[in-house]
C-alpha positions, 0 to 999 in steps of 0.5 A: 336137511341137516346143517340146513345153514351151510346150503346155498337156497335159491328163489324159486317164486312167491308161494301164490305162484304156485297151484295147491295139488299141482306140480310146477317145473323151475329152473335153478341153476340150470337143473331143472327141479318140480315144485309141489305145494300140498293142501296143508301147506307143505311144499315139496321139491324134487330134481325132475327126474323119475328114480325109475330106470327109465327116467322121465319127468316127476312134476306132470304126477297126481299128488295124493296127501304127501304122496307124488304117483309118478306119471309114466309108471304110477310109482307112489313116492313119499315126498317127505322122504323121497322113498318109492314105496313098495312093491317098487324101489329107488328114491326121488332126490328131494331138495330142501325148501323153506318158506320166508316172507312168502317167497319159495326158496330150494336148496340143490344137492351137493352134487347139483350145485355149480358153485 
């Protein structure tokens, strides 16, 4: 999250919108990206898109501490870094998020951004 002032953040919803422990799918610019409020307050987003490569969607996966076990192949990926951990390899594209006045908002990847 480094020159985290020069990404453009979006609204992805009020903080009480999203469910502890249970990933969410928003839309932000056309990209669809998986919300993923922890117990301790952390909130996590990732393009909804599994580093597998068969693909498939993150959000539908079992949160266990800061760890998203994928749900179509049970990789265990690190949401701090997006790191799959081992024996598996690959990473989730993570996005940045912050927390202001109870509003939820994501930043998107370079890559992902259409402006």
């Amino acid at each position: 999250m480094e020159k985290e002032s020069n990404l453009k953040f979006y609204a992805a919803g009020s903080v009480d919108e999203f469910l502890l422990q249970i990933g969410r799918v928003v839309e932000i610019n056309g990209q669809e990206i998986a919300v993923f409020p922890l117990s301790d307050g952390r909130i996590f987003a990732a393009v909804n898109q599994s580093p597998h490569p068969k693909g498939g969607p993150l959000a539908e996966g079992i949160l266990s501490g800061h760890y998203l076990y994928d749900p179509l192949y049970d990789w265990k990926i690190d949401l701090t870094t997006g790191l799959v951990q081992a024996p598996d390899t690959g990473r989730a594209s993570m996005c940045p998020v912050k927390v202001e006045n109870g509003q939820v908002w994501i930043a998107l990847e370079q890559q992902l951004q259409t402006t």
